[in-house]
ZAVO-813372 format. One record per atom (N, C-alpha, C): z, y, x; residue in one letter. Coordinates in steps of 0.001 Angstrom, whole numbers, padded with zeros to 6 digits, always signed. Each point is the difference from the previous one (the first is absolute). Layout:
<pts>
ZYXa ...
</pts>
This chain:
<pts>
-011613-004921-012566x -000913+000887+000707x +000655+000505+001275x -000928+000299+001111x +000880+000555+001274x -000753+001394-000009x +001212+000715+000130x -000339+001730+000010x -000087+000365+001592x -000308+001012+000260x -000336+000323+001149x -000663+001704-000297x +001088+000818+001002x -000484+001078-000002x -000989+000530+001566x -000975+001114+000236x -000771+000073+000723x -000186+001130+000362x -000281+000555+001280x -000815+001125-000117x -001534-000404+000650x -000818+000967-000817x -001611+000013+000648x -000599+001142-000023x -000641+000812+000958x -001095+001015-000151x +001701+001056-000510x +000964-000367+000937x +000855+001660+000124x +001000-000737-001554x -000731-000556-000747x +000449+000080-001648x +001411-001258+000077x +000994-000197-000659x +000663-000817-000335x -000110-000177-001287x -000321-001879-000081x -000211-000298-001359x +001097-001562+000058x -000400-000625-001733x +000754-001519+000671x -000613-000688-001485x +000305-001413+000257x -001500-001185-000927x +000926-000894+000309x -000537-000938-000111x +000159-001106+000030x -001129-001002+001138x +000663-001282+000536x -001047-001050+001000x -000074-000618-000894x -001911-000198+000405x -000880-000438-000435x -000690-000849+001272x +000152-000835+000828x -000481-000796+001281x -000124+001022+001124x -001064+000652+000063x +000035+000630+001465x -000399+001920-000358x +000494+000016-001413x -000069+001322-000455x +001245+000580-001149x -000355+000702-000408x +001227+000467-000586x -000582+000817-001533x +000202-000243-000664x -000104+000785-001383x +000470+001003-000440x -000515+001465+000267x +000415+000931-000450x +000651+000250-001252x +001449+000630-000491x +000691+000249-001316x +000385+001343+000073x +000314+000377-000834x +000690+001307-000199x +000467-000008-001062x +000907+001403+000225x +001396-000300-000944x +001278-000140+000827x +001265-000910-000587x +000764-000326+000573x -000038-001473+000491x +000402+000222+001234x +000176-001578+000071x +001075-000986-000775x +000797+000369-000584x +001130-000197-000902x +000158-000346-001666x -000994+001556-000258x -000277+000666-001653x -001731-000594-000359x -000203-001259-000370x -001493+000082-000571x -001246+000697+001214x +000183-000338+001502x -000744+000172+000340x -001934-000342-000301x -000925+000838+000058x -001487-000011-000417x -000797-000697+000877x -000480-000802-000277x -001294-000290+001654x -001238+001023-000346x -000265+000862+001372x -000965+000213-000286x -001596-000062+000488x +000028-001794+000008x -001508-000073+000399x -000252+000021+001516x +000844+000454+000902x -000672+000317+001342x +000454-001026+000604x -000560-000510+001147x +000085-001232+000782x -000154+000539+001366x +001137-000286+000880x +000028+000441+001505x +000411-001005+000468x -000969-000214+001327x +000912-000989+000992x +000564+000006+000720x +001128-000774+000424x +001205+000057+000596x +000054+000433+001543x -001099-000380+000447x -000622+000120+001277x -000080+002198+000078x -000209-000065-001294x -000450+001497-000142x +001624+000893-000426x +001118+000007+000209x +001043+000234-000860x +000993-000180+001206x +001063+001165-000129x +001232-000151+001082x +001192-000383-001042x +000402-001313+000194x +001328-000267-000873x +001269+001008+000014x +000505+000219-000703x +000903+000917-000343x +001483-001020-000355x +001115+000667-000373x +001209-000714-000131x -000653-000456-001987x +000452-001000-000358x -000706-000389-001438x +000758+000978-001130x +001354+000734+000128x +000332+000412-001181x +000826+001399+000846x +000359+000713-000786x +000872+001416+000796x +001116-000053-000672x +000848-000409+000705x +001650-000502-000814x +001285+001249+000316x +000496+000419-000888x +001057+001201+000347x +000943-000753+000676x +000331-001167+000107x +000683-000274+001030x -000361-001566+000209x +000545-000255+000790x +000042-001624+000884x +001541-000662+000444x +000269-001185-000935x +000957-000432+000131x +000006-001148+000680x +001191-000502+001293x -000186-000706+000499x +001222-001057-000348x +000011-001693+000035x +000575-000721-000268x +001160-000563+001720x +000943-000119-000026x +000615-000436+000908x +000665-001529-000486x -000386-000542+001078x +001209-001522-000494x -000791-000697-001372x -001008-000170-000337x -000672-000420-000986x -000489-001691+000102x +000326-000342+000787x -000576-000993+000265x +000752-001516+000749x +000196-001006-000887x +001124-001161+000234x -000234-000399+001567x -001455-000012+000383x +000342-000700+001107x +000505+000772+001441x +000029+001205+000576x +000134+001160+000312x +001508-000034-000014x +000492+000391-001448x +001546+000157-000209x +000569-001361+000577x -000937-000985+000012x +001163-001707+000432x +000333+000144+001207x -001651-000037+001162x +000046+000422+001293x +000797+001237+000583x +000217+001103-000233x +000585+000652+000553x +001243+000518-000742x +000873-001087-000876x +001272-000315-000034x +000612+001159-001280x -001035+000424-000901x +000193+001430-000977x +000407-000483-000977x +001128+000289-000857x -000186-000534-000761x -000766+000946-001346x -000280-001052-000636x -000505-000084-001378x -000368+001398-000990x -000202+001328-000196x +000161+001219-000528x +000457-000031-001387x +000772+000309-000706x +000112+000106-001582x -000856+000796-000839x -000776+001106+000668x -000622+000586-000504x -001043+000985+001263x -001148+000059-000431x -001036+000504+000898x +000393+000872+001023x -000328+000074+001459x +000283+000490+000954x -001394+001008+000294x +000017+001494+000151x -000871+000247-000009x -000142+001570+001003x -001113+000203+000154x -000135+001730+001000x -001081+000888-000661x -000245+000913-000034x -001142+000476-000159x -000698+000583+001024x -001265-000188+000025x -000721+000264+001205x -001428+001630-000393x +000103+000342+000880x -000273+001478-000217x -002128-000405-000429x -000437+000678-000481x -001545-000110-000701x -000488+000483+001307x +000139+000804+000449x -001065+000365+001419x +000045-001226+001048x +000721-001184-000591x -000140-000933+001708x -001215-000775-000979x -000678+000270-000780x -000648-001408-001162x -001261+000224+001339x -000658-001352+000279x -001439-000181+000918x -000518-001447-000944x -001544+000778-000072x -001270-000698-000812x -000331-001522+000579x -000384-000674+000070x -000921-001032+000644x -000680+000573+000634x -000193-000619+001029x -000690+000206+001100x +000748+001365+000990x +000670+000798-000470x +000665+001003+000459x +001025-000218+001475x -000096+000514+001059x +000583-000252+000825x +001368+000760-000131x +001052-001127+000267x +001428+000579+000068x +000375+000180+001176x -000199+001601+000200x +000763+000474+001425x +001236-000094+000311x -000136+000007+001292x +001595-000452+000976x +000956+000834-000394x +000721+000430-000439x +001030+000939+000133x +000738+000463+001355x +000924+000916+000315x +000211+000646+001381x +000856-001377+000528x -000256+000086+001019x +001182-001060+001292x +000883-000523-000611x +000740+001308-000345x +001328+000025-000386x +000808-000885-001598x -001281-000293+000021x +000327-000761-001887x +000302-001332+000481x -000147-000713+001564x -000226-001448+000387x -000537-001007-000761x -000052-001058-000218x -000571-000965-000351x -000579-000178-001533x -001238-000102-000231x -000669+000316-001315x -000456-001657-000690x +000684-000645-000863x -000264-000697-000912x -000703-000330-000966x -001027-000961+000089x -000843-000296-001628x +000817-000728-000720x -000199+000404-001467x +001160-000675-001231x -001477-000127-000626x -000659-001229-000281x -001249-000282-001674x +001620-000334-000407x -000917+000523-001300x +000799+000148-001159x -000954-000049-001270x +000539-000476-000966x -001034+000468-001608x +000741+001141-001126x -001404+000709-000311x +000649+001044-000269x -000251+000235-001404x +000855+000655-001191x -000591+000194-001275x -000647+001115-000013x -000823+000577-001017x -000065+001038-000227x +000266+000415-001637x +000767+000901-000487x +000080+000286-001050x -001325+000472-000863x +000420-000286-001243x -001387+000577-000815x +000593+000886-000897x +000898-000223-000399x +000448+000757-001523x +001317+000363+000216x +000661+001272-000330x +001641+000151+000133x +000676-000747-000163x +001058-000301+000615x +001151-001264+000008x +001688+000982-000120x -000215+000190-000860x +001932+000456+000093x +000860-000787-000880x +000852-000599+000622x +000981-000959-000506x -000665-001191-000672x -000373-000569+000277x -001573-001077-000621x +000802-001562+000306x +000053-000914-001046x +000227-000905+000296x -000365-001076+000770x +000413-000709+000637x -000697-001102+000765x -001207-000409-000896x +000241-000886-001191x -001124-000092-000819x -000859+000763-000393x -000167+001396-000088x -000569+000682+000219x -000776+000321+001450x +000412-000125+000920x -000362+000626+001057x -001606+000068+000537x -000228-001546-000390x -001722-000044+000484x -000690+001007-000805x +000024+000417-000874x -000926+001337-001008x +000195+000874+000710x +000683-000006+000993x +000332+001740+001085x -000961-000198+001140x -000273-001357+000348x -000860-000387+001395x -000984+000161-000102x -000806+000816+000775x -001345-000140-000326x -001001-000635+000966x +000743-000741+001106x -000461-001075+000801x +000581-000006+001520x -000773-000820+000766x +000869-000589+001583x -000965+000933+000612x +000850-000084+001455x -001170-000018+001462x +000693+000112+000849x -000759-000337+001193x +000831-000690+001396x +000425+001347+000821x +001205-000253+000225x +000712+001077+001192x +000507-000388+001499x +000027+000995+000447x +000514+000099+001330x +001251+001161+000309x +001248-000160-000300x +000886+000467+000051x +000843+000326+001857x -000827+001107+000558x +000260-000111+001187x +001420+000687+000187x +000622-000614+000885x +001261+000612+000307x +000426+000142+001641x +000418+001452+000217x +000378-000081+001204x +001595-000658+000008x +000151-001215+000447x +001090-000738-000103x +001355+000517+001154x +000104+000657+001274x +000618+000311+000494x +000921+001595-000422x -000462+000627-001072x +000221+001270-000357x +000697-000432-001484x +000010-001070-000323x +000919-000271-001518x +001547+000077+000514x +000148-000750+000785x +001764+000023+000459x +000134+001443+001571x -001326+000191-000143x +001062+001186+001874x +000723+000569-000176x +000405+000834-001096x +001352+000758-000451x +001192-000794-000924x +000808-000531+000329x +001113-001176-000664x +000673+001022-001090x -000021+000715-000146x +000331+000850-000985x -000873+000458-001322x -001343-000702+000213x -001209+000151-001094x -000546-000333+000390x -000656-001049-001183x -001401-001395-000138x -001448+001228-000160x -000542+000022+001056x -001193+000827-000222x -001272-000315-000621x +000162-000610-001160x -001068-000922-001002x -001346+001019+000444x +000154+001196-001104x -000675+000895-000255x -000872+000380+001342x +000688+000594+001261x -000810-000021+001062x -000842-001365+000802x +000564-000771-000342x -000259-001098+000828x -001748-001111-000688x +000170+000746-001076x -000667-000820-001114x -001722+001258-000514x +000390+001122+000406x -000938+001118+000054x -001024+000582+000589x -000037-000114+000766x -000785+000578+001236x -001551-000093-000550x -000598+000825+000513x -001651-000256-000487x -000661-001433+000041x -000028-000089-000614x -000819-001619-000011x +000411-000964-000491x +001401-000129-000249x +000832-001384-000090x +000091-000181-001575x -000820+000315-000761x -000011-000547-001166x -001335-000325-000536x -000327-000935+000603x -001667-000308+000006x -000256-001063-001460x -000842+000301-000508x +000216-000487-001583x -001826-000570-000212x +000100-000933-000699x -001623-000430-000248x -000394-001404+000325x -001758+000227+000048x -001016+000587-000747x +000199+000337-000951x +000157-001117-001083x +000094+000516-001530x +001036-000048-000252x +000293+000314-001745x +000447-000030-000820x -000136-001337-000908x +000360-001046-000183x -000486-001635-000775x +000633+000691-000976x -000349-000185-001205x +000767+000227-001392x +000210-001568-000582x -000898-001019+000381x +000015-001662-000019x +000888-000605+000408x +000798+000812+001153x +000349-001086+001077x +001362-000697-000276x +000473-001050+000083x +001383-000710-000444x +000282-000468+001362x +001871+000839+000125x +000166-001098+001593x +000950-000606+000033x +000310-000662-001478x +000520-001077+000258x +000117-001198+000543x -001452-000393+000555x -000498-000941+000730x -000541+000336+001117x +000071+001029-000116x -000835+000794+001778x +000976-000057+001155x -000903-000125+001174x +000521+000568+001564x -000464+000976+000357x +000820+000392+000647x -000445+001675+001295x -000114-001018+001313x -001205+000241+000474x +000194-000051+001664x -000775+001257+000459x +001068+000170+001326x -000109+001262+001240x -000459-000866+001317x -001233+000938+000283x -000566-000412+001129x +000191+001099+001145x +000763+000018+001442x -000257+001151+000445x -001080-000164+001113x -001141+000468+000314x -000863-000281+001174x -000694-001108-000110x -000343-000392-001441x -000705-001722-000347x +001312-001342+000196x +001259+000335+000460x +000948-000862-000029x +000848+000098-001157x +000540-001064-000928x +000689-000009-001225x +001483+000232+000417x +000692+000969-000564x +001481+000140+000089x +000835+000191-000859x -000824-000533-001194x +000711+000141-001343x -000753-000553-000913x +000889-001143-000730x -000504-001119-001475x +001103+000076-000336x -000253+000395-001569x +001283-000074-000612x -000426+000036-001558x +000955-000773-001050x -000614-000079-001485x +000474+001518-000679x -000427+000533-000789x +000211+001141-000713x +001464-000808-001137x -000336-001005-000036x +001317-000623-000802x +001287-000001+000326x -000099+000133+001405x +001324+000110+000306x +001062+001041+000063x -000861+001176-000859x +000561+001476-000188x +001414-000445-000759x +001206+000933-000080x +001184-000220+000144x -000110+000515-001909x -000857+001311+000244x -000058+001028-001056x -001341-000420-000700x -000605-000621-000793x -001649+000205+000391x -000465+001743-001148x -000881-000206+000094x -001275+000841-000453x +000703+001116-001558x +000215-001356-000675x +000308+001001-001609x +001574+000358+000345x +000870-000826+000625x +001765+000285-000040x -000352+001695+000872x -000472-000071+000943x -000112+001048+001097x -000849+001192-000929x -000926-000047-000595x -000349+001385-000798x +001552+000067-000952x +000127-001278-001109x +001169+000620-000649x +001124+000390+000610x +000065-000497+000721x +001846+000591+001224x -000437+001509+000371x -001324-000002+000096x -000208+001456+000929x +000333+001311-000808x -000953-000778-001428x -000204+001237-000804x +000915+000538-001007x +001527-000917+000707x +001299+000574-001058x +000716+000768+001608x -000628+000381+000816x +000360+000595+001196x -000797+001081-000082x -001364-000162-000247x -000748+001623+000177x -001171-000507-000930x -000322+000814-000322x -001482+000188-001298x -001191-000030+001619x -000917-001498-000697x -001255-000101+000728x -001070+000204-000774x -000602+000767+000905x -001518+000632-000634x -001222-000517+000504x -000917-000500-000599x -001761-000604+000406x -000349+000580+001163x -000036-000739+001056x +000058+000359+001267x +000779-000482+001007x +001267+000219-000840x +001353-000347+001074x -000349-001271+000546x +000351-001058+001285x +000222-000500+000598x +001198-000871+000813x +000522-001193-000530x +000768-000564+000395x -000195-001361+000850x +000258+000151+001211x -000084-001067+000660x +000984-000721-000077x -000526-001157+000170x +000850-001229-000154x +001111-000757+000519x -000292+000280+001632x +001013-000235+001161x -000838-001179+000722x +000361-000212+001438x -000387-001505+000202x +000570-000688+000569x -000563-000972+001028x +000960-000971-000013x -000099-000399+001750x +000118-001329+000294x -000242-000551+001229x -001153+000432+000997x +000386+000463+001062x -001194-000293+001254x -000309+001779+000113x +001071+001349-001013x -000209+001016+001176x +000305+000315+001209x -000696+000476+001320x +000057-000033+000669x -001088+001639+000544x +000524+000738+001460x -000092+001322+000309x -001868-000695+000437x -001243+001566-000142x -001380-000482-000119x +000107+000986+001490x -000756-000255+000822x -000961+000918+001400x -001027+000607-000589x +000113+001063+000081x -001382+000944+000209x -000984-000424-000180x -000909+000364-000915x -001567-001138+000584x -000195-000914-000930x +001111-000665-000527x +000014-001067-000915x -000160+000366-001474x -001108-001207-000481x -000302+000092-001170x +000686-000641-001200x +000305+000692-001149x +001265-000930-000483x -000676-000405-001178x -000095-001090-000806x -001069-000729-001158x +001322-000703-000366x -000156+000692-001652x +001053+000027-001146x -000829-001033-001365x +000240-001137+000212x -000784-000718-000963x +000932-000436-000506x -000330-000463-001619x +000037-000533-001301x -000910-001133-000864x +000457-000958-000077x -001312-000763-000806x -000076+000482-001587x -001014+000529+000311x -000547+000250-001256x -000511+001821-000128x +001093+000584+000777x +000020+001405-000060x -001099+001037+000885x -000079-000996+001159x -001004+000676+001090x +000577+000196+001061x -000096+000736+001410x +000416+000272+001422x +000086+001486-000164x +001308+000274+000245x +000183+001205+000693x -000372+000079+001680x -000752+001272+000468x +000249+000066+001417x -000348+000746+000791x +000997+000465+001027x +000158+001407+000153x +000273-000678+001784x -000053+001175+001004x +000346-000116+001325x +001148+001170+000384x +000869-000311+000833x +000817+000117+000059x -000279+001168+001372x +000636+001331+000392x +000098+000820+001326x -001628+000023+000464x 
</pts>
């Protein structure tokens, strides 16, 4: 099922897609959510971020082909930042410029989990019972503000800013990406194909590695990392975060 939260008429609600409408539920989206009967169309509905995660974890170095090209080696164990909940932006949501001074602003697609059920210390084999499904990200980074001080990696600022954690449409609870691609389009031009297989960490190692590091809760959010073809976006530009199978993220940029 793909979840999707909404607001309409002032109200925030969230259902599930149904073609060009959405199925009202209530409850939790997590705990035995209820349908109840109401049918809105999408046309009629402002997308919202799909889940409200106490935090957002980001993946560094995740990805074989990435680490070959730019000479990294190999990680022994997950490389990671956390990125602050106020930068999260909906579909369709425009991600504003940040001041001058941040210089050059980066699209990262990325695929992202979302947790369903607590994960503390959870085995790899275990781990998929914690997922409660995918959806496509856009991990924006102001790339000139990670190294300006040689004395501290500015993850946290660089990775924050309003907007730069753009997450969506849905929620797939279906979706398998073991066989999937991400492509990034910026301005209708492709600047990123890459297999989800080629994750360093994939999907279940990365919840279990995480969750003997910190207890994840239904909501939380871990992105994946990505790979080949980031590159700084202009103002103006529209950035389209696709997945086969998952749907298009897409958001405009300043």
């Amino acid at each position: 099922m793909k979840w999707l939260r909404f607001r309409h008429e002032g109200a925030i609600g969230f259902g599930t897609l149904a073609g060009d409408a959405v199925e009202v539920h209530e409850g939790s989206m997590f705990d035995s959510p209820r349908a109840t009967g109401a049918r809105l169309a999408l046309a009629a509905i402002e997308w919202l971020v799909p889940c409200v995660p106490a935090k957002v974890i980001g993946l560094w170095n995740n990805f074989g082909a990435l680490a070959d090209k730019n000479g990294w080696a190999r990680p022994a164990e997950p490389l990671y930042f956390l990125k602050a909940t106020s930068s999260l932006a909906a579909h369709g949501q425009a991600i504003p410029a940040p001041p001058a001074d941040a210089g050059r602003i980066a699209y990262e697609g990325e695929l992202a989990i979302v947790i369903g059920r607590r994960a503390q210390r959870v085995s790899v084999e275990d781990a998929s019972a914690h997922v409660f499904g995918y959806a496509c990200a856009n991990d924006v980074t102001a790339i000139e503000l990670l190294h300006r001080d040689a004395s501290f990696a500015q993850w946290a600022r660089a990775k924050s800013f309003d907007g730069f954690g753009a997450i969506g449409p849905v929620v797939d609870t279906a979706f398998d990406p073991s066989a999937a691609t991400l492509r990034t389009r910026v301005a209708g031009r492709e600047r990123q194909n890459y297999p989800l297989a080629d994750m360093l960490f994939g999907p279940a190692e990365l919840v279990s590695r995480l969750s003997h590091d910190m207890t994840l809760e239904p909501g939380d959010v871990i992105l994946c990392g990505t790979s080949l073809g980031v590159l700084p976006m202009k103002p103006g530009s529209t950035v389209e975060v696709e997945i086969d199978g998952l749907g298009t993220l897409s958001n405009t940029f300043g």
